[in-house]
PDB file of N, CA, C and O in Angstrom:
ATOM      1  N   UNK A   1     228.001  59.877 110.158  1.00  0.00           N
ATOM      2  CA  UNK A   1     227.476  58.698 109.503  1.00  0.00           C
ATOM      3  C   UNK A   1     228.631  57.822 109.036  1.00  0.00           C
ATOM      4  O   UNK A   1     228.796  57.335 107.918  1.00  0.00           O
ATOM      5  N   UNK A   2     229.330  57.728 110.028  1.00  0.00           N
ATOM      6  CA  UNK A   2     230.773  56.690 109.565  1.00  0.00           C
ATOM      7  C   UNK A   2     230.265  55.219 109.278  1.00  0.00           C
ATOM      8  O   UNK A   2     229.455  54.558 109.926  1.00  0.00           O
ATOM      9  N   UNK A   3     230.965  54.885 108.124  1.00  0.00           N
ATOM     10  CA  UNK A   3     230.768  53.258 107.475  1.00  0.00           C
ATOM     11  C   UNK A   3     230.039  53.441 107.271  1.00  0.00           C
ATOM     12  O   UNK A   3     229.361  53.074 108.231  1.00  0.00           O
ATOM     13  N   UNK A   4     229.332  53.901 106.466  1.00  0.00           N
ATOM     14  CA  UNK A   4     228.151  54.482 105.058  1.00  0.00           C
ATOM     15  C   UNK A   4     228.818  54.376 104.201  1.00  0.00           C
ATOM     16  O   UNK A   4     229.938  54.877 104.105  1.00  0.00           O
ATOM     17  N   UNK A   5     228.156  53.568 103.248  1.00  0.00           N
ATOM     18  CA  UNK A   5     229.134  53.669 101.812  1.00  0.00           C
ATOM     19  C   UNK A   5     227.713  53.486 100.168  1.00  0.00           C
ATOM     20  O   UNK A   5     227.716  52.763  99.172  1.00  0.00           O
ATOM     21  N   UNK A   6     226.744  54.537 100.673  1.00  0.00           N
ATOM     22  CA  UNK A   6     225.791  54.533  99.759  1.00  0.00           C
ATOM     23  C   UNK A   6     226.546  55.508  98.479  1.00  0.00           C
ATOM     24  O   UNK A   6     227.549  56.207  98.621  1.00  0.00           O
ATOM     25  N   UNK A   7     226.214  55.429  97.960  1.00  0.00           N
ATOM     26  CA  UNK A   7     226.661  56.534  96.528  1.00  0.00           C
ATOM     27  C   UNK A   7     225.153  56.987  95.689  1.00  0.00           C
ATOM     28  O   UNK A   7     224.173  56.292  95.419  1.00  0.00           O
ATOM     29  N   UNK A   8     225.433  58.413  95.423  1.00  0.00           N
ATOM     30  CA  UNK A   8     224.620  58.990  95.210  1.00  0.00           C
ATOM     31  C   UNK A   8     223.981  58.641  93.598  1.00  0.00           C
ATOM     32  O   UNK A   8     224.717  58.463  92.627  1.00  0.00           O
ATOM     33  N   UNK A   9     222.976  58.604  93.561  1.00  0.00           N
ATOM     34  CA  UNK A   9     222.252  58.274  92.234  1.00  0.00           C
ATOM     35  C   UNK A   9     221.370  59.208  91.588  1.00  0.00           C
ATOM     36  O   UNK A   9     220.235  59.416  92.016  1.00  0.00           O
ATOM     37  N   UNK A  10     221.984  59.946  90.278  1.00  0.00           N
ATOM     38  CA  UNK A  10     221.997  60.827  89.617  1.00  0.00           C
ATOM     39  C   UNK A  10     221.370  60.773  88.052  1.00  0.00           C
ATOM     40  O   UNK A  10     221.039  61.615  87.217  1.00  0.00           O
ATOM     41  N   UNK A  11     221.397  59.243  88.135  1.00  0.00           N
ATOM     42  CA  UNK A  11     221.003  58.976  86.393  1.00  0.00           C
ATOM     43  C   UNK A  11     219.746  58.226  86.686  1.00  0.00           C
ATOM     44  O   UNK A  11     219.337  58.012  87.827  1.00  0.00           O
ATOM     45  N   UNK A  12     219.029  57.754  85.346  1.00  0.00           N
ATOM     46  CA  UNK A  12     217.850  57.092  85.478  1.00  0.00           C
ATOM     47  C   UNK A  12     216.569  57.862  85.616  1.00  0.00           C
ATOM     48  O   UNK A  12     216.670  58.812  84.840  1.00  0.00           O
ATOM     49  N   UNK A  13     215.436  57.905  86.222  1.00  0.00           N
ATOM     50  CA  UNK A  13     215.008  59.004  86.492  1.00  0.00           C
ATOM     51  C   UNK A  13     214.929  59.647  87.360  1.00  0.00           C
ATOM     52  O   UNK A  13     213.976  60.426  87.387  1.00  0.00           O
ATOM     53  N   UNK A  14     216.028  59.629  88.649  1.00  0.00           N
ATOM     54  CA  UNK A  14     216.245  60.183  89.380  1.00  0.00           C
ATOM     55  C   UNK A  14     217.243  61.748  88.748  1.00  0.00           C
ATOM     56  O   UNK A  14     217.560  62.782  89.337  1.00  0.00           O
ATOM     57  N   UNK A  15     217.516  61.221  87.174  1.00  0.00           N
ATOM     58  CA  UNK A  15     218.297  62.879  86.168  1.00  0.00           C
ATOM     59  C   UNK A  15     217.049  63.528  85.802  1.00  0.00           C
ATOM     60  O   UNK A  15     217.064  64.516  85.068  1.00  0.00           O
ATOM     61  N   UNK A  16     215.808  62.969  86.331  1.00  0.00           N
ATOM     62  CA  UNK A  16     214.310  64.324  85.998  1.00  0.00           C
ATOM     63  C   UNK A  16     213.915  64.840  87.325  1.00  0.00           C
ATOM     64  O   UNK A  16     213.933  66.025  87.659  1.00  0.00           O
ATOM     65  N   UNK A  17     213.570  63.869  88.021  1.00  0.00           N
ATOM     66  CA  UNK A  17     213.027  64.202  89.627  1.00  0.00           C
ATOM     67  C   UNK A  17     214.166  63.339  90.927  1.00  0.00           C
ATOM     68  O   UNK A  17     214.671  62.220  91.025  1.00  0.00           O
ATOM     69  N   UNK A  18     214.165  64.458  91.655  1.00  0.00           N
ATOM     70  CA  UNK A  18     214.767  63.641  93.091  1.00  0.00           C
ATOM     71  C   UNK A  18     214.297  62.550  93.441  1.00  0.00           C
ATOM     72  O   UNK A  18     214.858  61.469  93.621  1.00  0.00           O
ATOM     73  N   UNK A  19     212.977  62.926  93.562  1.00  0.00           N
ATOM     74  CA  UNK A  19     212.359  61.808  94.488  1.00  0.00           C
ATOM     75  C   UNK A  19     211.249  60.622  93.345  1.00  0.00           C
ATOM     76  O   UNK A  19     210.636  59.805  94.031  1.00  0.00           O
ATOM     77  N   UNK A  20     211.064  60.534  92.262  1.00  0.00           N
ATOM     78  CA  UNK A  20     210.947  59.387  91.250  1.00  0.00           C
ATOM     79  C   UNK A  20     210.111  58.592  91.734  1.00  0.00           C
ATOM     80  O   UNK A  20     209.043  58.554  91.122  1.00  0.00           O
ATOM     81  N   UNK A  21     210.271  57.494  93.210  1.00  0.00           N
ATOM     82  CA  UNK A  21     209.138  57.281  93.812  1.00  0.00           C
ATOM     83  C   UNK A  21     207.746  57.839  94.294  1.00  0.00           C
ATOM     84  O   UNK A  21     206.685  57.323  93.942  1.00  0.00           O
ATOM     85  N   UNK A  22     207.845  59.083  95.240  1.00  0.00           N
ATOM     86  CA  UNK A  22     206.955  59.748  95.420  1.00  0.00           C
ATOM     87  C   UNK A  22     205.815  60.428  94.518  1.00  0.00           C
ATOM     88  O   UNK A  22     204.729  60.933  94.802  1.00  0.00           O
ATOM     89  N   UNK A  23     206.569  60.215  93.205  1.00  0.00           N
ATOM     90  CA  UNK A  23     205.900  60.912  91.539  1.00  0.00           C
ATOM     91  C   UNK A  23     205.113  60.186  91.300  1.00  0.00           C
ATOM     92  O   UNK A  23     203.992  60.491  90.894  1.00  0.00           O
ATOM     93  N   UNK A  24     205.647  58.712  91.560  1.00  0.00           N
ATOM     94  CA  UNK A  24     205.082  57.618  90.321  1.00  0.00           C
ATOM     95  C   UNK A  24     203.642  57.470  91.589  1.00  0.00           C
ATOM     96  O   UNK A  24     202.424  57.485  91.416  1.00  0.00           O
ATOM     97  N   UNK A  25     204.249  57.370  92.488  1.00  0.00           N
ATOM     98  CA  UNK A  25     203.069  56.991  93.818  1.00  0.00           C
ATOM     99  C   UNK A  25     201.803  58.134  93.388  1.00  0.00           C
ATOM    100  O   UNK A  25     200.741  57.837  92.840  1.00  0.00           O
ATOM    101  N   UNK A  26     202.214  59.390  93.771  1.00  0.00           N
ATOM    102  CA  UNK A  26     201.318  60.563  93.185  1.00  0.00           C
ATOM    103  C   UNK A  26     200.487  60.271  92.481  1.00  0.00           C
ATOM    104  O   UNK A  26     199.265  60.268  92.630  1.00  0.00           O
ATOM    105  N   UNK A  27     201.533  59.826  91.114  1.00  0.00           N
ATOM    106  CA  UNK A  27     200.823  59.941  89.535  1.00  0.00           C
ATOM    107  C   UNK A  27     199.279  58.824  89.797  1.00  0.00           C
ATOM    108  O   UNK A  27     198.080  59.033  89.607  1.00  0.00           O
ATOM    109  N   UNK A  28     199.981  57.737  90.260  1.00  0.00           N
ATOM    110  CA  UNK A  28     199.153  56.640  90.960  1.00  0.00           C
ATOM    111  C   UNK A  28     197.899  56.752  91.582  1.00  0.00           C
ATOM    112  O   UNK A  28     196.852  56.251  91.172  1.00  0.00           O
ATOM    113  N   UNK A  29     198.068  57.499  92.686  1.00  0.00           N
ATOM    114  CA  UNK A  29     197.108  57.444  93.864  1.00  0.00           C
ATOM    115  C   UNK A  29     195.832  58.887  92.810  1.00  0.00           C
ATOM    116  O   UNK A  29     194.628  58.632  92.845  1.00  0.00           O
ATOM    117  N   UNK A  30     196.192  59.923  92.189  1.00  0.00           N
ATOM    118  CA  UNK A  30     195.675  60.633  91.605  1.00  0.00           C
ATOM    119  C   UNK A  30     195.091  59.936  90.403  1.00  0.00           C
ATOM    120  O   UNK A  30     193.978  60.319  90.043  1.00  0.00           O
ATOM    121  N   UNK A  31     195.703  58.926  89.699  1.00  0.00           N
ATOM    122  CA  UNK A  31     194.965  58.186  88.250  1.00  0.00           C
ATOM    123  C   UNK A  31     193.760  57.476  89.262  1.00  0.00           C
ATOM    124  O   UNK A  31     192.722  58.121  89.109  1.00  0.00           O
ATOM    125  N   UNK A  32     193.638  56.740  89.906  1.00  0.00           N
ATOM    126  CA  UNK A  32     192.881  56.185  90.648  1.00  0.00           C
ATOM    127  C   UNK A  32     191.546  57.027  90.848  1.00  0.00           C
ATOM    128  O   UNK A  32     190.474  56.726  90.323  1.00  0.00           O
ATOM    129  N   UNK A  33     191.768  58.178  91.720  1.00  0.00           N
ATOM    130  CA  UNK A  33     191.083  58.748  92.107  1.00  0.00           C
ATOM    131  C   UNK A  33     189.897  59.411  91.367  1.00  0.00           C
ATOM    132  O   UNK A  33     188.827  59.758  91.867  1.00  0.00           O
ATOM    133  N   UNK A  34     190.344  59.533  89.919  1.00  0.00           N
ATOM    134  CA  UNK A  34     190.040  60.492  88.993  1.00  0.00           C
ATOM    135  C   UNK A  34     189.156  59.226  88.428  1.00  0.00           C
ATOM    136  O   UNK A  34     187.950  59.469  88.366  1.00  0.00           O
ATOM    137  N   UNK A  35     189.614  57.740  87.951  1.00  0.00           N
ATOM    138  CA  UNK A  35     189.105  56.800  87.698  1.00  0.00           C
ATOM    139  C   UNK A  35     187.452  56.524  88.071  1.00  0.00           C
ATOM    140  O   UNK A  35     186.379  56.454  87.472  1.00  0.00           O
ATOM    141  N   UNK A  36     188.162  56.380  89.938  1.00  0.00           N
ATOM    142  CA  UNK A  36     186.562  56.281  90.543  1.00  0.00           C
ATOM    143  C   UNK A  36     185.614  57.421  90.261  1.00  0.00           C
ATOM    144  O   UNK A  36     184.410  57.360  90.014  1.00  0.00           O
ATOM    145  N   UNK A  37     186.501  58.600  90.361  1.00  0.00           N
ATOM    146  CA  UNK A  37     185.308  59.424  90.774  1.00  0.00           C
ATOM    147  C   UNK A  37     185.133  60.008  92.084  1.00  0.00           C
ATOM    148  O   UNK A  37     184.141  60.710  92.283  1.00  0.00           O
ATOM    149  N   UNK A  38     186.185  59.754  93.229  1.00  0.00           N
ATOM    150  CA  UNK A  38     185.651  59.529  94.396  1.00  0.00           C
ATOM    151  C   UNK A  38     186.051  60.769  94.994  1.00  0.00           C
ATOM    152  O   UNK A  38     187.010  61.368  94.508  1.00  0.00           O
ATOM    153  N   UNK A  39     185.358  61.294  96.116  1.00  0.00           N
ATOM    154  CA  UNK A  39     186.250  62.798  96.610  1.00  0.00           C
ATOM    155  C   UNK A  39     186.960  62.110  97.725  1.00  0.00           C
ATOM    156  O   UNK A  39     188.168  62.342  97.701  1.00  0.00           O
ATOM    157  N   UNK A  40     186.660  61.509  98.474  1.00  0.00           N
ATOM    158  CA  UNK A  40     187.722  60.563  99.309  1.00  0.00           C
ATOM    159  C   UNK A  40     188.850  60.295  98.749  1.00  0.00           C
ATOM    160  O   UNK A  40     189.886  60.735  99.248  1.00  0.00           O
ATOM    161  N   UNK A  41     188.871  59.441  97.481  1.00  0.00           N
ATOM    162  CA  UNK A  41     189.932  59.126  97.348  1.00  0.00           C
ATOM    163  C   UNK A  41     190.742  60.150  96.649  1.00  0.00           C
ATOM    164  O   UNK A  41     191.949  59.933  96.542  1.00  0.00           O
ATOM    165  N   UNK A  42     190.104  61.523  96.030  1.00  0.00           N
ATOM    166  CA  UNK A  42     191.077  62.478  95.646  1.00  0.00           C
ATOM    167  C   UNK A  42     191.446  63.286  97.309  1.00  0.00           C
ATOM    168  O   UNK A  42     192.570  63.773  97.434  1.00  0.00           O
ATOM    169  N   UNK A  43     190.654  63.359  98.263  1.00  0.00           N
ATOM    170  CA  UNK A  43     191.137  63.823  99.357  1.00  0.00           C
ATOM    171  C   UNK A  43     192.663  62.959 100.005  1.00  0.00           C
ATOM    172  O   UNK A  43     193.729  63.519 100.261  1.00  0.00           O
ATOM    173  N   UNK A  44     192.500  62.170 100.084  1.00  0.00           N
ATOM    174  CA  UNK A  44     193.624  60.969 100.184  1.00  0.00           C
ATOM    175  C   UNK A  44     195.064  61.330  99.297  1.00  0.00           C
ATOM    176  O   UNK A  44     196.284  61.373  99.454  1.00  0.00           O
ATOM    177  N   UNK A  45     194.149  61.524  98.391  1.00  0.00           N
ATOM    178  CA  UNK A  45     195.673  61.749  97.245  1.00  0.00           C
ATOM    179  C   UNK A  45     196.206  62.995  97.543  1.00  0.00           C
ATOM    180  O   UNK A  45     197.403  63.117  97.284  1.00  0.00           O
ATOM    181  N   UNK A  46     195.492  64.192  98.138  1.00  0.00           N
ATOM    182  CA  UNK A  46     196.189  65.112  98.573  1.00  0.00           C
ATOM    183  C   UNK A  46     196.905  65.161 100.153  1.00  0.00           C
ATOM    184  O   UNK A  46     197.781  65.917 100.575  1.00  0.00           O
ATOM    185  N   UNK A  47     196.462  64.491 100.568  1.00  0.00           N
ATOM    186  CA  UNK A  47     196.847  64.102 102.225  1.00  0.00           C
ATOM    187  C   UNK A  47     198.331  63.538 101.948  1.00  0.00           C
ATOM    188  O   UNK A  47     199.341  63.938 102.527  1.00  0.00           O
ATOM    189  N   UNK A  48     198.278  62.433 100.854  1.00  0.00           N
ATOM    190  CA  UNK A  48     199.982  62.235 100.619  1.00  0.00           C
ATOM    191  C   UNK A  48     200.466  62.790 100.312  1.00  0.00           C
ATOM    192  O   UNK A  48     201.666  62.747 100.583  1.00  0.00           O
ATOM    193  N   UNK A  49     199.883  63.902  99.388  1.00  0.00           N
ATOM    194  CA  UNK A  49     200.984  64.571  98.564  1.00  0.00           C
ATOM    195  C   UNK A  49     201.051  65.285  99.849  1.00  0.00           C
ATOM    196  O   UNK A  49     202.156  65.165 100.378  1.00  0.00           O
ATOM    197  N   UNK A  50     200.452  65.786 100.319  1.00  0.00           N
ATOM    198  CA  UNK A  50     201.394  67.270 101.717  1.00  0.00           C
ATOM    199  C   UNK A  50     202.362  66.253 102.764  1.00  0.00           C
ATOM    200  O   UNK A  50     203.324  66.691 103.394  1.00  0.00           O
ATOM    201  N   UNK A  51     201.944  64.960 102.802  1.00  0.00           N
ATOM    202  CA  UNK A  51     202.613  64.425 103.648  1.00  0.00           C
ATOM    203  C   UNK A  51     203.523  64.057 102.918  1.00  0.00           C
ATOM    204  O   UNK A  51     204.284  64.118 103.884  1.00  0.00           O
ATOM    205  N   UNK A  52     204.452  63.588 101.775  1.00  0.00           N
ATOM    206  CA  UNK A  52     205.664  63.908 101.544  1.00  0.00           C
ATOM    207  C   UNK A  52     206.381  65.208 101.052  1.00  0.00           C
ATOM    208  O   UNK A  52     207.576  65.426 100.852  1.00  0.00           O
ATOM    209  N   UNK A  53     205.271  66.009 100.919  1.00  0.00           N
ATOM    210  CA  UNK A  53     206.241  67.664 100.710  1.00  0.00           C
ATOM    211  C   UNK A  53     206.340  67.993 101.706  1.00  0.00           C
ATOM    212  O   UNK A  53     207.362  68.672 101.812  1.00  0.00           O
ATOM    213  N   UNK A  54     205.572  67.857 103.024  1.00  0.00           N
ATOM    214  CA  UNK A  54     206.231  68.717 103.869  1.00  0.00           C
ATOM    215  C   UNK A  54     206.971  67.975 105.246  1.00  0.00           C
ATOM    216  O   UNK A  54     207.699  68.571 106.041  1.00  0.00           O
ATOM    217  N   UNK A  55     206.616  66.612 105.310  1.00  0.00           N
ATOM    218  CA  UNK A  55     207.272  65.378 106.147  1.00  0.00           C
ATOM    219  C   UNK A  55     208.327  65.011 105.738  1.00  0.00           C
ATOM    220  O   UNK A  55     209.366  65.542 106.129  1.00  0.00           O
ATOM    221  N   UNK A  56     208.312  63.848 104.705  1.00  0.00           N
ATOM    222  CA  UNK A  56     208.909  62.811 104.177  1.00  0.00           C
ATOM    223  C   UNK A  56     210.316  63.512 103.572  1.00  0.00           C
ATOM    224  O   UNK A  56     211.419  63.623 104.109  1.00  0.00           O
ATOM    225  N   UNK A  57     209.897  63.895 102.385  1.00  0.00           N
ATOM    226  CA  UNK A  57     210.945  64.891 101.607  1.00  0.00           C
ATOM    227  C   UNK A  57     211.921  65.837 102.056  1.00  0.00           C
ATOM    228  O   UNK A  57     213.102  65.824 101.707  1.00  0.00           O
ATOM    229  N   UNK A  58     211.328  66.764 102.939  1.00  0.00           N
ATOM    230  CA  UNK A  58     211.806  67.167 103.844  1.00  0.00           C
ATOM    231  C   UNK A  58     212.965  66.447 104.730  1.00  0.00           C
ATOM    232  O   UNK A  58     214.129  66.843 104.786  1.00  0.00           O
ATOM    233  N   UNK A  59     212.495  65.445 105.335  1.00  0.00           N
ATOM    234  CA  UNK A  59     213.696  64.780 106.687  1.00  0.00           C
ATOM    235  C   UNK A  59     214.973  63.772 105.593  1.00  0.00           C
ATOM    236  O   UNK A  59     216.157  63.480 105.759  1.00  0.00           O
ATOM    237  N   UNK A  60     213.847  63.466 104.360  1.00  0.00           N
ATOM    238  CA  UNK A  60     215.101  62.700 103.402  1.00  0.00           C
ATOM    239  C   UNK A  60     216.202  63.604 102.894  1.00  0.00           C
ATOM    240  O   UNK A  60     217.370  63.223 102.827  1.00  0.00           O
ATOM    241  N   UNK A  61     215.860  64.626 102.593  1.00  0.00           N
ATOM    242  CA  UNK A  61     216.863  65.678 101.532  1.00  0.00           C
ATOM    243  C   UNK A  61     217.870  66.118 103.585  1.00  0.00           C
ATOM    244  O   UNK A  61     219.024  65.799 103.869  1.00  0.00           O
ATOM    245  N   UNK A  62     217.508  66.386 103.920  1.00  0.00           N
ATOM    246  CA  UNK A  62     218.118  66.500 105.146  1.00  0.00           C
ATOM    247  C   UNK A  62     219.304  65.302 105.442  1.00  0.00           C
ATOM    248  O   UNK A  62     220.339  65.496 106.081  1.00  0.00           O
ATOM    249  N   UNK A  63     218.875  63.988 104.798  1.00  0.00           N
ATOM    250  CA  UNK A  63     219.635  63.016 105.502  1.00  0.00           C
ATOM    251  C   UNK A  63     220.395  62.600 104.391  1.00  0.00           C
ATOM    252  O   UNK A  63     221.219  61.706 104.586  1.00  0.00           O
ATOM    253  N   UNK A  64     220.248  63.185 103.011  1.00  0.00           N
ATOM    254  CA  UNK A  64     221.146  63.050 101.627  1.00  0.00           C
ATOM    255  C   UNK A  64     222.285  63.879 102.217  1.00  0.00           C
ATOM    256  O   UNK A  64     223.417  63.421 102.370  1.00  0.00           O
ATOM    257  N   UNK A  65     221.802  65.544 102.651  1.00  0.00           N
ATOM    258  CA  UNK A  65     222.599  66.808 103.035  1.00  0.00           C
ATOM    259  C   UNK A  65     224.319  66.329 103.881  1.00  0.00           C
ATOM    260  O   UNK A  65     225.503  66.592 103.667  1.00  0.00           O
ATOM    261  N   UNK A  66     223.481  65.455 104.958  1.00  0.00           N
ATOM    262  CA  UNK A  66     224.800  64.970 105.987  1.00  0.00           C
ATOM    263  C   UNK A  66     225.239  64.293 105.216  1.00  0.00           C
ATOM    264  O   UNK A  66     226.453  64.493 105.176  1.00  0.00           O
ATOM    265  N   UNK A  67     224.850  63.347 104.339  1.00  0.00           N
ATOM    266  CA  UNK A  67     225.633  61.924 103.646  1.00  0.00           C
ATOM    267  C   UNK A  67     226.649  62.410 102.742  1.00  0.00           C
ATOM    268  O   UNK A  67     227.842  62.139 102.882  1.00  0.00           O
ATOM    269  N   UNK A  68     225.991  63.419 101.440  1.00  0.00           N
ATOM    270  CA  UNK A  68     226.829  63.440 100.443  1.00  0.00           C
ATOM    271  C   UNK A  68     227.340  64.551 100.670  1.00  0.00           C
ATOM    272  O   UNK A  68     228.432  64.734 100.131  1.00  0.00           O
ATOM    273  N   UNK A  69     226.818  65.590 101.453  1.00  0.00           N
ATOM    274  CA  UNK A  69     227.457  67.242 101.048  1.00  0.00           C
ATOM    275  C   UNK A  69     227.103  67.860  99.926  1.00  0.00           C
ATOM    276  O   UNK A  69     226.174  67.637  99.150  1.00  0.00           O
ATOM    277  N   UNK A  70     228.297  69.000  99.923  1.00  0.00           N
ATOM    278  CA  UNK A  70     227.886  69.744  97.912  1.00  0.00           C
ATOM    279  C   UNK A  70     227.463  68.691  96.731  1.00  0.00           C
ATOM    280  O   UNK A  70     226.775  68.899  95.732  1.00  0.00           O
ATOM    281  N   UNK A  71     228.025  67.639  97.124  1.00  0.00           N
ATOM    282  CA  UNK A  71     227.460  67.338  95.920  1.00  0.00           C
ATOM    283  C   UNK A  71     225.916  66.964  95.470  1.00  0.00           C
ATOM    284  O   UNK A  71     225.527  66.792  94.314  1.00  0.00           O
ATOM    285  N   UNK A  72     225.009  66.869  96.881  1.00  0.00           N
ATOM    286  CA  UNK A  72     223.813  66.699  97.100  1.00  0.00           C
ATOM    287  C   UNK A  72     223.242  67.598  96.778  1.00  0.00           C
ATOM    288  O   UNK A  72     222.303  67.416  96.004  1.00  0.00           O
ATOM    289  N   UNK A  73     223.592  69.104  97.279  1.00  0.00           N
ATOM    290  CA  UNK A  73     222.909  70.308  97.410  1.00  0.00           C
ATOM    291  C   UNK A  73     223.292  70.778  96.349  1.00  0.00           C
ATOM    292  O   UNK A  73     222.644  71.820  96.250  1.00  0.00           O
ATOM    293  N   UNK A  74     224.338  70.632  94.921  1.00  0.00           N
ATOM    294  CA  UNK A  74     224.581  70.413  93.773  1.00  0.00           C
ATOM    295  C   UNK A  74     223.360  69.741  93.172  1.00  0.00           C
ATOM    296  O   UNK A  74     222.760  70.547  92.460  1.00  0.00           O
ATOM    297  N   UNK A  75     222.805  68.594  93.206  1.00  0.00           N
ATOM    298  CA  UNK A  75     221.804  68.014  92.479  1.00  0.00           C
ATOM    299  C   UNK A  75     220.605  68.806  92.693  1.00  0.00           C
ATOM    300  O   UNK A  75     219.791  69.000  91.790  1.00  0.00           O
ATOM    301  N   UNK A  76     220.479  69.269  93.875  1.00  0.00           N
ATOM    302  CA  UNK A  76     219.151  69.834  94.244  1.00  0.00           C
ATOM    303  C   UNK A  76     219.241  71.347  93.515  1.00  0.00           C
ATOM    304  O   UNK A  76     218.175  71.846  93.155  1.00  0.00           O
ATOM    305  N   UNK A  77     219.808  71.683  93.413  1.00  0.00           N
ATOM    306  CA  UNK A  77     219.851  73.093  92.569  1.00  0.00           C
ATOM    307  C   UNK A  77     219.813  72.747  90.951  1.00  0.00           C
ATOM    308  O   UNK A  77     219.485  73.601  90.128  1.00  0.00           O
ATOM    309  N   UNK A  78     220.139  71.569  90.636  1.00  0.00           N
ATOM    310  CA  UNK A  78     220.176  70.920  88.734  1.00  0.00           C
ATOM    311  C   UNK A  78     218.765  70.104  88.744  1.00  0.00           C
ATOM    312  O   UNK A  78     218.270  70.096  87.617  1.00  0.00           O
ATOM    313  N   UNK A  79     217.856  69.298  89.883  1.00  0.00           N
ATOM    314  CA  UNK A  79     217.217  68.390  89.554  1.00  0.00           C
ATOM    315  C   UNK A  79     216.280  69.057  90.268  1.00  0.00           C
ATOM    316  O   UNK A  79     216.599  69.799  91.197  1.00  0.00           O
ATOM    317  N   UNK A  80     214.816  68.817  89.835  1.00  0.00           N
ATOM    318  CA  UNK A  80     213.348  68.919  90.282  1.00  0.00           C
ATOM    319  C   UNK A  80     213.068  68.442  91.514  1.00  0.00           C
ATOM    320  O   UNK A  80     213.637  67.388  91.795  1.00  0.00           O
ATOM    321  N   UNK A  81     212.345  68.918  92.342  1.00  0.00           N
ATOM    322  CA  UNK A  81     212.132  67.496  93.649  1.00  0.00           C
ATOM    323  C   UNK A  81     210.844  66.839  93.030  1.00  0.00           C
ATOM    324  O   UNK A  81     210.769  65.632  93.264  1.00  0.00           O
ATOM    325  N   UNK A  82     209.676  67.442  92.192  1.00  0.00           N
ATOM    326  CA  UNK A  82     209.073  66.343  91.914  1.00  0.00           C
ATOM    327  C   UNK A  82     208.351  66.528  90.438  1.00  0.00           C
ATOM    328  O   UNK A  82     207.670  65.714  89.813  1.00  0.00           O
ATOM    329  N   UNK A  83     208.698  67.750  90.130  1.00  0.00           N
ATOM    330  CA  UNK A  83     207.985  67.957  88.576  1.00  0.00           C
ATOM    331  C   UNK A  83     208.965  68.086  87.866  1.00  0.00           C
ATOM    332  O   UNK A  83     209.788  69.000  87.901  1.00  0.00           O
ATOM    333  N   UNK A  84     208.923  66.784  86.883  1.00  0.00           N
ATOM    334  CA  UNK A  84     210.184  67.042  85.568  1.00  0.00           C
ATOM    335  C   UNK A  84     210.318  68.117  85.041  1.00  0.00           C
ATOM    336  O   UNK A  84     209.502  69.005  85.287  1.00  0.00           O
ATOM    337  N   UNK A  85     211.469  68.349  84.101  1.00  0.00           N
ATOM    338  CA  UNK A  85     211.480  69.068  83.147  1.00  0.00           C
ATOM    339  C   UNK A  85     211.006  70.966  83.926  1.00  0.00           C
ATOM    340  O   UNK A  85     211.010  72.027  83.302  1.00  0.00           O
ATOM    341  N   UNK A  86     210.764  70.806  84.971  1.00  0.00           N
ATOM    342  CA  UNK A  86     210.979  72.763  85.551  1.00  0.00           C
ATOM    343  C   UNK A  86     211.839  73.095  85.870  1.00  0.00           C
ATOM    344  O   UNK A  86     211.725  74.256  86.265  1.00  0.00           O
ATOM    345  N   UNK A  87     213.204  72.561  85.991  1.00  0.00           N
ATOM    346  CA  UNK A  87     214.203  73.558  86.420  1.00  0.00           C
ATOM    347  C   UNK A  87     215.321  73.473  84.751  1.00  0.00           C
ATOM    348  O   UNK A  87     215.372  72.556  83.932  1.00  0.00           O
ATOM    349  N   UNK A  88     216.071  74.802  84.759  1.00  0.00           N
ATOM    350  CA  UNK A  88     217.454  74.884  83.722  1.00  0.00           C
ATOM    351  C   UNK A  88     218.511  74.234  84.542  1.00  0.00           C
ATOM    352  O   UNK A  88     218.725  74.168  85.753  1.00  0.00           O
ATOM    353  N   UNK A  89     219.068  73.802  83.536  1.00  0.00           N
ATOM    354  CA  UNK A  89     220.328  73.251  84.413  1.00  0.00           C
ATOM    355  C   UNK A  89     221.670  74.595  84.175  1.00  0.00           C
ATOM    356  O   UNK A  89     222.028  75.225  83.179  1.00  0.00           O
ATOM    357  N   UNK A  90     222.048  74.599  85.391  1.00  0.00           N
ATOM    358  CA  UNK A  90     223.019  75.738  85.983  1.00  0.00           C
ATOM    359  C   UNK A  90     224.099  75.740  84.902  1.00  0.00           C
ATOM    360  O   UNK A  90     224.595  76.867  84.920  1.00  0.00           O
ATOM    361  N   UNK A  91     224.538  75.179  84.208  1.00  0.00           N
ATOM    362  CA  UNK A  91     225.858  74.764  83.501  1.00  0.00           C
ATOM    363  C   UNK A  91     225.663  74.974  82.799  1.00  0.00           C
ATOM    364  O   UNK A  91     226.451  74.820  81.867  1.00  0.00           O
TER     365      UNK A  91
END
């Protein structure tokens, strides 16, 4: 990945969850669902959620892995991939 010059982002709330987007989307598509009432739309909300745990998340943490190295696979052992506050930090 020569002439890449992203830098890794560690603070904000990406220092609770990796993935911060995918949460808020979650949190989202599930407040909704619960709102209506609807089993569709809670079926939906689970269709995303497997499709970024086992797609999305997946091929991204893969493409952090080549970019940053240890220091990626460092965060992933200190930071949540999507539920705050469950992991100790190693240190």
């Amino acid at each position: 990945m020569a002439g890449r010059s992203e830098t890794l982002v560690i603070e904000g709330p990406q220092k609770y969850v990796r993935h911060p987007l995918y949460l808020g989307a979650l949190l989202m598509f599930l407040g909704w669902s619960l709102l209506t009432g609807s089993v569709l739309d809670l079926a939906a909300t689970l269709f995303i959620f497997l499709w970024f745990l086992l797609i999305q998340i997946p091929f991204e943490e893969k493409e952090m892995r080549a970019l940053f190295g240890e220091r990626y696979i460092e965060y992933i052992r200190d930071t949540p991939m999507l539920a705050p506050f469950t992991k100790r930090k190693s240190r």
